[in-house]
PALUM-360004 format. One line per 3 residues: number of its first residue (from 0); their letters; for each residue x, y, z of N, C-alpha, C. Coordinates in steps of 0.2 Angstrom, whole numbers, plus 5000, padded with zeros to 4 digits. Layout:
N
NUM	A	X:Y:Z:X:Y:Z:X:Y:Z | ...
***
This chain:
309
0	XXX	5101:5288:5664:5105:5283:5662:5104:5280:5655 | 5110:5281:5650:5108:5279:5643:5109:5270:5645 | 5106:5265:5639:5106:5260:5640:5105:5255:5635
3	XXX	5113:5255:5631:5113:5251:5625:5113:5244:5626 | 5107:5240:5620:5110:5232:5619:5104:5231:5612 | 5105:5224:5612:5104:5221:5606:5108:5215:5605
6	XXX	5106:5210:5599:5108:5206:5600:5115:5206:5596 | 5119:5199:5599:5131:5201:5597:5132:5203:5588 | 5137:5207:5589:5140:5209:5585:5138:5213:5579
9	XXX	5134:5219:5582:5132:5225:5580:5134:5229:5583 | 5140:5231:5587:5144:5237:5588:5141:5240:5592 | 5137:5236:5599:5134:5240:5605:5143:5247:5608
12	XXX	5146:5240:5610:5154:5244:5613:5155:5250:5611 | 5155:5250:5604:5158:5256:5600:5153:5261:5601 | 5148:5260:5601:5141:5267:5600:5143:5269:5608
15	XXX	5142:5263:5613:5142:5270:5618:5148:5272:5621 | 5153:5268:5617:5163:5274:5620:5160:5279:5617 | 5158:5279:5609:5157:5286:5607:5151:5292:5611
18	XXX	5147:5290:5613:5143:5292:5616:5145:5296:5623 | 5148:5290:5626:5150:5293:5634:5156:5297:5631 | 5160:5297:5626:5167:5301:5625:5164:5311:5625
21	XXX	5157:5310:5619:5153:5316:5619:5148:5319:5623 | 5148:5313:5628:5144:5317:5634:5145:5317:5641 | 5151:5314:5640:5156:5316:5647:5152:5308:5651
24	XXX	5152:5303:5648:5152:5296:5653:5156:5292:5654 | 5153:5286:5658:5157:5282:5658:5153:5272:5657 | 5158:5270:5655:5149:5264:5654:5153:5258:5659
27	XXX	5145:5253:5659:5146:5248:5665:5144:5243:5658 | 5147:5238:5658:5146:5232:5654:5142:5228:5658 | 5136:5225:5654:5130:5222:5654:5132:5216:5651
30	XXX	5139:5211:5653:5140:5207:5648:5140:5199:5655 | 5138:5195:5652:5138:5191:5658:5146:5186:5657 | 5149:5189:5654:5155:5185:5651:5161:5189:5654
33	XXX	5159:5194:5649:5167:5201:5649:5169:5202:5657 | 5165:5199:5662:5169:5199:5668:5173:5196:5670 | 5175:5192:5665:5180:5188:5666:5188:5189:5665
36	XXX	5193:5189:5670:5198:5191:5665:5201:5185:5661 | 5206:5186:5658:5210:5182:5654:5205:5179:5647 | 5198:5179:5648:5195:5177:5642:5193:5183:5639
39	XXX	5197:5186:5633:5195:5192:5631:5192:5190:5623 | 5196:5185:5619:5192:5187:5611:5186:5185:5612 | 5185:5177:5614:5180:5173:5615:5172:5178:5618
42	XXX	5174:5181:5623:5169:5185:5625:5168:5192:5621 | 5171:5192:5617:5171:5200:5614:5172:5204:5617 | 5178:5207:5620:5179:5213:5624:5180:5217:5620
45	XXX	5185:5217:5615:5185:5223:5609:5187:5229:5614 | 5193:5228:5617:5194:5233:5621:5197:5240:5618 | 5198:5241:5612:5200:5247:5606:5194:5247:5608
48	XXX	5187:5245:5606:5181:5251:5607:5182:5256:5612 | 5187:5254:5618:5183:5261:5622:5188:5265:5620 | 5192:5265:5617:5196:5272:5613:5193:5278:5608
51	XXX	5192:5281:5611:5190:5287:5608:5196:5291:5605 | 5195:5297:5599:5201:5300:5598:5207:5301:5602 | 5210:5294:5603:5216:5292:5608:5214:5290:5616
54	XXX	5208:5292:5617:5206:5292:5622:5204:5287:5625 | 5206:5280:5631:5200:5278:5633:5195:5279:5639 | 5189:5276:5636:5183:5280:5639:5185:5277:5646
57	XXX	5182:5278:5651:5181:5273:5657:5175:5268:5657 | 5178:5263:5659:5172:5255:5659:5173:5251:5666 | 5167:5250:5667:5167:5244:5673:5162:5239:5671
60	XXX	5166:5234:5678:5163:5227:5678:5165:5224:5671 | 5173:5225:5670:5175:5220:5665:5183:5218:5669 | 5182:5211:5667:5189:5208:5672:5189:5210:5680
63	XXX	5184:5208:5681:5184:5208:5688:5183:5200:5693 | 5182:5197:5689:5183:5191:5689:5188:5185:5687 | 5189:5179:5692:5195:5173:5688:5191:5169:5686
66	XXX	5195:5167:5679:5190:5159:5676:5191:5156:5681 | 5185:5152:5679:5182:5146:5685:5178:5149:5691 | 5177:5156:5692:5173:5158:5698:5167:5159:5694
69	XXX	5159:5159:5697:5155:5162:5695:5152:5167:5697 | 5148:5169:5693:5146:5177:5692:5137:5177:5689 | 5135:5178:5693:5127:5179:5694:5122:5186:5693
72	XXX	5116:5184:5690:5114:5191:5690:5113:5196:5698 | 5113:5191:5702:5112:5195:5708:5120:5197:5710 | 5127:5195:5706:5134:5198:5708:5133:5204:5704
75	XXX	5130:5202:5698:5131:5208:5692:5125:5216:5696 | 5119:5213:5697:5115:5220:5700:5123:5221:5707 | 5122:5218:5713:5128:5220:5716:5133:5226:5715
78	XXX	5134:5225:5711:5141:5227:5707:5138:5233:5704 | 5135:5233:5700:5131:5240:5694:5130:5244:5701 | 5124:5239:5707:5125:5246:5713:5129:5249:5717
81	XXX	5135:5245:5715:5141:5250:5719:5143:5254:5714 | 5145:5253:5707:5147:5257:5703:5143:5262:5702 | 5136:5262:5700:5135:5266:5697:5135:5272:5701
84	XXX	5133:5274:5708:5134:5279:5712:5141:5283:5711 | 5147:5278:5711:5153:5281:5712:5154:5287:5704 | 5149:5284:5699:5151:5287:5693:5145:5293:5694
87	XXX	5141:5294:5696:5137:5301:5698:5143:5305:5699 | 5144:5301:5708:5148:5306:5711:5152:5311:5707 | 5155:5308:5701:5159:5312:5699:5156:5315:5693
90	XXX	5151:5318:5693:5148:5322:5689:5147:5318:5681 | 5147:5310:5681:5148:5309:5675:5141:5306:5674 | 5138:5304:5667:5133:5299:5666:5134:5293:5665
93	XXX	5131:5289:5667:5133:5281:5668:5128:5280:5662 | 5132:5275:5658:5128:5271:5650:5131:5266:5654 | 5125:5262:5653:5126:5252:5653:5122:5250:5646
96	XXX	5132:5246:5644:5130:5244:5637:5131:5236:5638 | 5129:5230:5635:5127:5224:5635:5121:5221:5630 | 5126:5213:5629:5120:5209:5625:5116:5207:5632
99	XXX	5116:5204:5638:5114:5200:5642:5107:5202:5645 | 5101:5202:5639:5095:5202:5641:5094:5204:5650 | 5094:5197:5652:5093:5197:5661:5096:5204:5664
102	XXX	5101:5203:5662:5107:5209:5667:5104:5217:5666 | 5101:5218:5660:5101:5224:5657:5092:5224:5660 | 5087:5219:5661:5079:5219:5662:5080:5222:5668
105	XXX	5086:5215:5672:5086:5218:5682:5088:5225:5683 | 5091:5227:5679:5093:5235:5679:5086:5240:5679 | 5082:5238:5673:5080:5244:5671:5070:5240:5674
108	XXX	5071:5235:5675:5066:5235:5679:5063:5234:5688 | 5071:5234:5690:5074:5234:5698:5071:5229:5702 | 5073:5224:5698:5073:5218:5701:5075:5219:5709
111	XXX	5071:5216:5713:5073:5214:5719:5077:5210:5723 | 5084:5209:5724:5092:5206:5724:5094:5212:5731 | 5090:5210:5735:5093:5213:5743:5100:5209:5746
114	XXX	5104:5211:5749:5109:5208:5751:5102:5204:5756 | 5105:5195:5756:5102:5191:5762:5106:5186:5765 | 5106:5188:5772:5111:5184:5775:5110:5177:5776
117	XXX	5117:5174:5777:5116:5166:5777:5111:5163:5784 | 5106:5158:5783:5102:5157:5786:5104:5147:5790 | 5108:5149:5795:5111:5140:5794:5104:5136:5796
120	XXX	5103:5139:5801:5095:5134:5802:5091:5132:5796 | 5089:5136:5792:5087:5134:5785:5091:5128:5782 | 5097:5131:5782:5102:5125:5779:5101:5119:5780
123	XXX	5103:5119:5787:5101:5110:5791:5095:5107:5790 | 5091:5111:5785:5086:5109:5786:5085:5105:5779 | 5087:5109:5774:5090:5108:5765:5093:5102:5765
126	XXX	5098:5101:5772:5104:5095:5769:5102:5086:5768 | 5096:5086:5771:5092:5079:5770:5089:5079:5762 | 5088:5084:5760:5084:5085:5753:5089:5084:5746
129	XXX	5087:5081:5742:5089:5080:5735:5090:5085:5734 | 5094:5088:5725:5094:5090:5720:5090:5092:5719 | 5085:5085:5716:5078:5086:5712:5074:5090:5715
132	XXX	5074:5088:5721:5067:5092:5725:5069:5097:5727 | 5075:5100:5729:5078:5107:5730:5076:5111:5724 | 5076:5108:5717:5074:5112:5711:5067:5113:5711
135	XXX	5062:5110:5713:5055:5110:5713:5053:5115:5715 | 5058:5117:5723:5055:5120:5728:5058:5128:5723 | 5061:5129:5720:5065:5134:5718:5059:5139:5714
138	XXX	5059:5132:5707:5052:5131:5703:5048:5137:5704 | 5046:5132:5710:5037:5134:5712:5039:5143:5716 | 5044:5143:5716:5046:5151:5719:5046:5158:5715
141	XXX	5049:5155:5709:5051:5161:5702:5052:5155:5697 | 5052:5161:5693:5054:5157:5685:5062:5156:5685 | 5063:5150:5683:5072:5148:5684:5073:5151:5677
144	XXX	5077:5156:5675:5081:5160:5670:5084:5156:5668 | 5089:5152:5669:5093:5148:5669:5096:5144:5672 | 5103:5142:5670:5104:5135:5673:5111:5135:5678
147	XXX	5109:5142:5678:5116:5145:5684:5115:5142:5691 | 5109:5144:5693:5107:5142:5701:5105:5134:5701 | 5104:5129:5695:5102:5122:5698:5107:5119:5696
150	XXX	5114:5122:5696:5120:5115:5693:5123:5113:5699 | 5123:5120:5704:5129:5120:5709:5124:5117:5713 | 5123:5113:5720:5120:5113:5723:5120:5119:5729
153	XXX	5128:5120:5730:5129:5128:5734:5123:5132:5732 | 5123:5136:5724:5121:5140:5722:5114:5138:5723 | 5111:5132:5721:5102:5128:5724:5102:5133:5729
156	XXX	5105:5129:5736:5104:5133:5741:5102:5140:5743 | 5107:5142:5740:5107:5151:5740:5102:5153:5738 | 5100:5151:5732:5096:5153:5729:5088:5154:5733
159	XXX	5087:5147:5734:5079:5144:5739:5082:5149:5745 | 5087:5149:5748:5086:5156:5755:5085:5162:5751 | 5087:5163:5749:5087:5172:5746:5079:5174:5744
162	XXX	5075:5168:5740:5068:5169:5738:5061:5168:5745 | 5064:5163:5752:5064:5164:5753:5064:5170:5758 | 5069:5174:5759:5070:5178:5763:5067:5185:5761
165	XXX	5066:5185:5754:5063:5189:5752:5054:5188:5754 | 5050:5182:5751:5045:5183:5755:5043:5185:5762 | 5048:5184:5767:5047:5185:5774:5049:5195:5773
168	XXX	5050:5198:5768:5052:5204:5769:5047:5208:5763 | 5043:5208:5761:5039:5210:5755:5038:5220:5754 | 5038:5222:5759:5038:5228:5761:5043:5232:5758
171	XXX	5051:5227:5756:5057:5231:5755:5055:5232:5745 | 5056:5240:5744:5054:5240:5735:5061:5243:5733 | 5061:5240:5726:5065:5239:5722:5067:5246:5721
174	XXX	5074:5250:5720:5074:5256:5717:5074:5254:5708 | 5071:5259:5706:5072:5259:5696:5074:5265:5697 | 5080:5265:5691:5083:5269:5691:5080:5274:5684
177	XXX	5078:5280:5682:5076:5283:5678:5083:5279:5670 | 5078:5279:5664:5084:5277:5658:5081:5281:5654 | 5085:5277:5646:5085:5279:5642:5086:5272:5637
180	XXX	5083:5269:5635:5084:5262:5629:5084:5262:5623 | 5091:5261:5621:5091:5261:5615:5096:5255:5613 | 5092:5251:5608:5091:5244:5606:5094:5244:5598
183	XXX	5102:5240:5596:5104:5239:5589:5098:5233:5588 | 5099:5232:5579:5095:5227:5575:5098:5228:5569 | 5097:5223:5565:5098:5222:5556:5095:5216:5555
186	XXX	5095:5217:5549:5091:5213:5545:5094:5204:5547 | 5088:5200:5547:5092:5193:5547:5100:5193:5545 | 5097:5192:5537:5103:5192:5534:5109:5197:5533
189	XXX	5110:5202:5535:5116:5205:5539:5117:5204:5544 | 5115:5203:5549:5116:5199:5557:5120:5192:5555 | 5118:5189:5550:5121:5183:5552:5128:5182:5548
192	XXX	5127:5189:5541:5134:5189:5538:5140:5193:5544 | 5138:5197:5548:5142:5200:5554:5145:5193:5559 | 5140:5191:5560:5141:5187:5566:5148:5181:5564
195	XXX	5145:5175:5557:5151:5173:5553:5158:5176:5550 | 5158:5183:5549:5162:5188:5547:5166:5185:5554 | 5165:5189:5562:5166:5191:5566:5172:5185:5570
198	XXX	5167:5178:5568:5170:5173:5570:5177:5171:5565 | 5175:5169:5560:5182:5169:5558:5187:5175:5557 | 5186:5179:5559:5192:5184:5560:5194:5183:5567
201	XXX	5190:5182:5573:5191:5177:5579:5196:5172:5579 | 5193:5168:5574:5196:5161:5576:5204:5162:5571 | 5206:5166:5568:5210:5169:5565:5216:5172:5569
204	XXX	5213:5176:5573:5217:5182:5577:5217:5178:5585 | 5218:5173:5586:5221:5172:5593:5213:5166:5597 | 5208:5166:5596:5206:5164:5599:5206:5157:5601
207	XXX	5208:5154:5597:5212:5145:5598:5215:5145:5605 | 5221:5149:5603:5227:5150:5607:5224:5153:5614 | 5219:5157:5613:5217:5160:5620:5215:5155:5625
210	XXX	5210:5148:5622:5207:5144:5625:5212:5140:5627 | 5217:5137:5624:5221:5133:5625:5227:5136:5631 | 5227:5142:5630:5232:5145:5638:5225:5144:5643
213	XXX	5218:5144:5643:5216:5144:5650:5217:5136:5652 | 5216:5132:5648:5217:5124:5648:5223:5122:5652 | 5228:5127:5649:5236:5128:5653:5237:5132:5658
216	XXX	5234:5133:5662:5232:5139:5666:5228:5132:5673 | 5224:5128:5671:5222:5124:5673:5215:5125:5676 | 5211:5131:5672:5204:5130:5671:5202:5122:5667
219	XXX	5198:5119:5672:5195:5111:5669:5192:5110:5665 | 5192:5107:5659:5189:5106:5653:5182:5107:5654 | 5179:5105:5658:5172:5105:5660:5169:5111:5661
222	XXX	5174:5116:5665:5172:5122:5666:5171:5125:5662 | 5176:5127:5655:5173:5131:5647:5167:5129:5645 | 5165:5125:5650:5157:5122:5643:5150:5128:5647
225	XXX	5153:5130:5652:5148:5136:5653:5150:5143:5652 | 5155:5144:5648:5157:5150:5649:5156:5152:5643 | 5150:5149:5639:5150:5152:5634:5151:5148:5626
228	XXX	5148:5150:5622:5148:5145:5614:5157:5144:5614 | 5160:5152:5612:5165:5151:5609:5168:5146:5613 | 5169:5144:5619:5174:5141:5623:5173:5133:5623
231	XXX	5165:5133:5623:5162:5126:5622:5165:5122:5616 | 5164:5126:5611:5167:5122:5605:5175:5123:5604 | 5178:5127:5607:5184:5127:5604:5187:5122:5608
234	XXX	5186:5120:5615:5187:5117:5618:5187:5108:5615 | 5180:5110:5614:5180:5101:5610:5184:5101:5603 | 5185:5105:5601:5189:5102:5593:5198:5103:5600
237	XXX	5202:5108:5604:5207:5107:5606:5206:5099:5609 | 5200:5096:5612:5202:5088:5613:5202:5081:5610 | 5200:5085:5605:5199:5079:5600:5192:5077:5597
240	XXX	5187:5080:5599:5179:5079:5601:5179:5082:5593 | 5180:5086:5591:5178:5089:5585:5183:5092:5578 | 5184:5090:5573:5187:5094:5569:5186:5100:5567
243	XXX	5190:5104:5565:5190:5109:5563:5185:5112:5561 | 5182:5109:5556:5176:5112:5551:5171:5110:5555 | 5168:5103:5559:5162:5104:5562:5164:5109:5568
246	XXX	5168:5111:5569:5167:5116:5576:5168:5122:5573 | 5168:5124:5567:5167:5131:5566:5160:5130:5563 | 5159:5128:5561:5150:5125:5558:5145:5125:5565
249	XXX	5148:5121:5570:5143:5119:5573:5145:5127:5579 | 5148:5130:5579:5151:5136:5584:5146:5142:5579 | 5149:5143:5573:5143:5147:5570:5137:5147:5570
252	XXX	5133:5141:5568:5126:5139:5570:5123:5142:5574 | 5129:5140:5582:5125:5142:5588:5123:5148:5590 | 5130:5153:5588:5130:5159:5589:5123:5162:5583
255	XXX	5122:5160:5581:5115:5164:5577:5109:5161:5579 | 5110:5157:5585:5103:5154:5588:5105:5159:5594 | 5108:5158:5595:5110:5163:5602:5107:5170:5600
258	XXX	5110:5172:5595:5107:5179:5595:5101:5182:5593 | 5096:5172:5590:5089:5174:5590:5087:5174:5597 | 5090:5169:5602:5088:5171:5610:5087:5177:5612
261	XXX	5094:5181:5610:5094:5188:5611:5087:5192:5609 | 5086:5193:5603:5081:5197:5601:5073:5194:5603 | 5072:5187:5605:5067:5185:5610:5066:5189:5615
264	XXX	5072:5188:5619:5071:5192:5625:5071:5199:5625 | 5071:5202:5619:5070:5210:5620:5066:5211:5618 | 5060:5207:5613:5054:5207:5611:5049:5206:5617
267	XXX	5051:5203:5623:5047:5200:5628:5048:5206:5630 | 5054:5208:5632:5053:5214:5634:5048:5222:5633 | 5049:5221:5626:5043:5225:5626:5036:5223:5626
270	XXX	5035:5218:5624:5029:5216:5627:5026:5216:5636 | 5032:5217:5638:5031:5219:5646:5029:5227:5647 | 5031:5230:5641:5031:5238:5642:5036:5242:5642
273	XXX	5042:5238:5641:5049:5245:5639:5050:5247:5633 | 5050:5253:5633:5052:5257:5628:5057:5256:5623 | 5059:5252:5620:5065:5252:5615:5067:5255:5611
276	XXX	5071:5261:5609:5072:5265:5605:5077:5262:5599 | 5073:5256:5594:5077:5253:5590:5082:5258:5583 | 5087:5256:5583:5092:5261:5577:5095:5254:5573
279	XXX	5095:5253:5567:5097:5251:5562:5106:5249:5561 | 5109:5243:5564:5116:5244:5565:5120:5245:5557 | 5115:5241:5552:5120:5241:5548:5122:5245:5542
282	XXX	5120:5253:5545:5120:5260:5542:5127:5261:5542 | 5133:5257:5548:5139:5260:5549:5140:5263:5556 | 5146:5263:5559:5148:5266:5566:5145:5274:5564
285	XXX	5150:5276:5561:5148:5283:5562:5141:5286:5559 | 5136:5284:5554:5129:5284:5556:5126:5283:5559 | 5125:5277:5562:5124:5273:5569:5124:5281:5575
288	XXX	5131:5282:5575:5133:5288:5579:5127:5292:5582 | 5128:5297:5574:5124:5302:5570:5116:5300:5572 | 5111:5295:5570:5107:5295:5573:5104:5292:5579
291	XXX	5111:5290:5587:5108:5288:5591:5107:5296:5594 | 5112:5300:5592:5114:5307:5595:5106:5312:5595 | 5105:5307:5587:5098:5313:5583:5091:5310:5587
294	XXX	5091:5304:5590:5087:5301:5592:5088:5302:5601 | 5092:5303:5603:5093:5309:5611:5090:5318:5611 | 5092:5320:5603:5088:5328:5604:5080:5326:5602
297	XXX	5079:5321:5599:5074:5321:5597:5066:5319:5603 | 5071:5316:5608:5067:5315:5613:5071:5318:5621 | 5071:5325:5618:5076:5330:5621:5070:5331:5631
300	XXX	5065:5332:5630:5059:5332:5636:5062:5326:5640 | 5061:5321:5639:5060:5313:5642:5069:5315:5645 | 5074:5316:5639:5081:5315:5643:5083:5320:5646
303	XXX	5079:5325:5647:5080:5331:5653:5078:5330:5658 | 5071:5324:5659:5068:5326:5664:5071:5318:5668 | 5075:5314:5664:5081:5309:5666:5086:5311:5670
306	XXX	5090:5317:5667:5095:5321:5669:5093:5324:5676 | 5088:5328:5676:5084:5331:5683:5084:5325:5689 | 5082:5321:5688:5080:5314:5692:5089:5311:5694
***
C-alpha cells in the first residue's frame, strides 16, 4: 500500500489520482473531514483531483457521512478495514492519501480498534460517575489524542468500555498492513504563501455560501465549531461574532498553526520509526509526479517485496 500525506495544501489528492491513474489504484482518503458530505470547499475535497486524463480515479470514505454525525478514528480504521479488501479483490492497489496524522499512524501502525460489544453492566456502573472522573479514568488508560471521546458523554463511555475490553483480551494483535510512505513538505515560507493563496480563492469560490446552506440545512451553530478551522470562523463572522478581516486573519493564522500541528505529528512519527520518504511539493504537480514515480523504481526491492505480501 502506497501512503501519501503531509501537512494541507501541498497537493497530496492530486499526486496519488496521478499515481493510482499509472498504476491501476484506487485511493482511501485519510481525511477526518472529507467524510462529510455537503461540506466540500471548507474541507478540501478538490474533487477534480481525482480526474485523470478525463478519467476519475476511484476514492473511498469521502461523503459517507451527514453533518452533525461523528466520525472517529475507530469509524475511520472500521471503514479502511472494510474497504480496503474489497479493493485487493479487484486486483487493484490501494493508496491512502490524507493530512490526518492519527488516521494515517492507526493505519500503518495497526492500532488495535477490535469491534467491542456494548457492556450494560459496565454502564450501570458509569452512570452514578461524573464527567470529570469518567475523564481521569480514560486518562490513566491511554493518551487522549483528542477532544473527540471527552465532549460527548456517550462517546466517554464508549470509549472507557472499548479500553477496557481491550485489556480483558490482550492476546488479540493488531494486523499491519505491509506500506510504502511517502510524505509532501516545503519550505515555511512557501507552505504558508500555499495555504493563504488557497484560502482566498476559498473564501472567493463558494465557501461562505457553503457554510451558510449547512446553517440552513439546520446543522446547529455549535456543531461547525468542531468540524473544523474553516467552518469555526466562517460561522462566527456569518453571526455577527467577527468581521470580515478578523476572520480571514484570524482563520488564516490558524490554518498555518494547524499545519505546524501536522508536521509535529509526522516528525513524532519518525521518531517512533517510520520511514518517511519526504518529496519537495513546491517543484510543481508534474515534477512532484516524475519524482514520487522515481522514488518507487528507486526503492524497487522494498516495493516488490510489498506487492508479494
Amino acid at each position: 500500500m502506497i501512503v501519501i500525506t503531509g501537512p494541507t495544501a501541498l497537493g497530496k489528492t492530486r499526486l496519488a489520482a496521478r499515481l493510482a491513474a499509472s498504476l491501476g489504484g484506487e485511493i482511501i482518503s485519510a481525511d477526518s473531514r472529507q467524510v462529510f458530505k455537503n461540506m466540500d470547499i471548507g474541507t478540501g475535497k478538490d474533487l477534480q483531483d481525482y480526474i485523470v486524463d478525463r478519467i476519475t480515479v476511484p476514492y473511498h470514505l469521502v461523503d459517507i457521512r451527514f453533518p452533525g454525525d461523528t466520525f472517529s478514528v475507530y469509524d475511520f480504521v472500521e471503514e479502511f478495514s472494510r474497504v480496503k479488501p474489497e479493493i485487493l479483490k479487484r486486483g487493484h492497489h490501494a493508496i491512502l492519501c490524507g493530512g490526518t496524522g492519527l488516521y494515517i499512524e492507526a493505519v500503518v501502525a495497526g492500532y488495535h480498534l477490535p469491534f467491542v460489544p456494548i457492556d450494560h453492566e459496565l454502564r450501570e456502573k458509569f452512570s452514578p460517575l461524573s464527567d470529570k472522573e469518567l475523564i481521569q479514568m480514560l486518562a490513566s488508560m491511554r493518551t487522549l489524542h483528542n477532544t473527540t471521546d471527552i465532549t460527548d458523554r456517550d462517546r466517554l463511555v464508549r470509549a472507557i468500555e472499548i479500553e477496557m475490553w481491550k485489556q480483558n483480551h490482550p492476546d488479540l494483535k493488531p494486523e499491519i498492513p505491509p506500506y510504502f510512505l511517502i510524505g509532501l513538505t516545503a519550505e515555511r515560507k512557501e507552505l504558508r504563501r500555499k495555504i493563504t493563496e488557497r484560502l482566498r480563492f476559498r473564501l472567493k469560490n463558494g465557501l461562505i455560501e457553503e457554510v451558510s446552506s449547512l446553517l440552513e440545512r439546520g446543522v446547529p451553530s455549535e456543531k461547525l465549531e468542531f468540524y473544523g478551522l474553516e467552518y469555526r470562523y466562517v460561522n462566527r463572522y456569518l453571526c455577527g461574532q467577527l468581521t470580515y478581516e478578523a476572520m480571514f486573519e484570524g482563520l488564516n493564522t490558524a490554518i498555518h498553526q494547524f499545519a505546524k500541528r501536522q508536521q509535529t505529528w509526522f516528525r513524532r512519527m519518525e521518531r517512533k520509526g517510520f520511514n518517511i520518504h519526504w518529496l519537495d511539493a513546491s517543484v510543481g504537480p508534474d515534477e512532484l509526479y516524475v519524482q514520487a514515480r522515481q522514488l518507487l523504481e528507486e526503492n524497487r526491492y522494498e516495493w516488490d517485496e510489498f506487492i508479494k505480501k
